[in-house]
C-alpha positions in Angstrom: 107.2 46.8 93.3 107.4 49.0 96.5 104.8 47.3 97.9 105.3 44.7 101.0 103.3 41.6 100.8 101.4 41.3 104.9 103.4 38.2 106.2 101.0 35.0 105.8 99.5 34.0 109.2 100.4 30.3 110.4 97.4 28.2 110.4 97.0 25.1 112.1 95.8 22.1 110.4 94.7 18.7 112.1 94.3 15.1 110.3 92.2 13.8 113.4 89.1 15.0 115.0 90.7 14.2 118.4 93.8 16.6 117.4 91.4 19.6 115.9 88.9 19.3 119.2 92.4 19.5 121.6 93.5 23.1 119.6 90.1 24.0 119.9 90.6 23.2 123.9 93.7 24.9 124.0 92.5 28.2 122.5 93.8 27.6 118.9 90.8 27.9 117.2 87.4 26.8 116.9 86.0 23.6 116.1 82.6 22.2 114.4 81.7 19.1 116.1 79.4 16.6 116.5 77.6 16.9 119.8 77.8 13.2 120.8 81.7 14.0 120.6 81.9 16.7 122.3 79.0 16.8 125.2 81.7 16.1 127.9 83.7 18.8 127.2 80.8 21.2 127.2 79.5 20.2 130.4 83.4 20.6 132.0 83.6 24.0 130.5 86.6 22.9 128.4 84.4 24.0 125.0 81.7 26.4 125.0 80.0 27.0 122.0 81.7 30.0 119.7 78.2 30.6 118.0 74.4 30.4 119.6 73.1 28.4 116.0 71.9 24.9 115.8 71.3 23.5 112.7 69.2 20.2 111.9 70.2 18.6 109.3 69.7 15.0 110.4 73.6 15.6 111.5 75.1 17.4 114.0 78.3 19.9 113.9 78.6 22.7 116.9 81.2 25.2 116.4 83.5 25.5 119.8 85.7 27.7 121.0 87.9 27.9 124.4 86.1 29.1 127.4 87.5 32.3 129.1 86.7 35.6 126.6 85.3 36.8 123.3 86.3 35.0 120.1 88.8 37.4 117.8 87.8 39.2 115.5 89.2 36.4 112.6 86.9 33.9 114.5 84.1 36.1 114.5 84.5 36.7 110.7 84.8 32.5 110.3 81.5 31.8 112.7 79.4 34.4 110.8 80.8 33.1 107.1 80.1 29.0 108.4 76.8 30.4 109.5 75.8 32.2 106.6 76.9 29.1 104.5 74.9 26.5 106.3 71.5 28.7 106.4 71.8 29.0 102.4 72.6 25.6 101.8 69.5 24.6 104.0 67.2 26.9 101.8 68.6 26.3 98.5 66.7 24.5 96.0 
């Protein structure tokens, strides 16, 4: 009622890890991944890592991003709410 709904975003969605690290690569996005998976593509400079947090939690997930500028300002607002997430998890009861 006089008011224009914003225009929903497209969002990319993956049902592989192989597919969701290759957006990642191609500056789609940013990825959490396993560093066994993704070593390689860190030492190529295909991936660099979007945040500078490494959690231990007997698993390992690294959150990517394309090499080549600053994240945007979405991706900054998605690193620092997986952050936050992960750090309370670890000290909840």
């Amino acid at each position: 009622r006089g008011v224009t709904p914003p225009r929903a975003r497209p969002v990319l969605t993956a049902n592989s890890y192989t597919l969701l690290v290759n957006a990642a690569c191609d500056g789609q996005g940013i990825a959490i991944g396993w560093r066994h998976l993704i070593d390689r593509h860190l030492e190529r400079g295909w991936l660099v890592r979007a945040a500078d947090i490494k959690i231990e939690t007997g698993r390992h997930f690294y959150a990517m991003a394309r090499e080549g500028g600053p994240l945007s300002a979405e991706n900054s607002r998605i690193m620092a709410w997986v952050e936050k997430e992960f750090r309370d998890s670890l000290i909840a009861p």
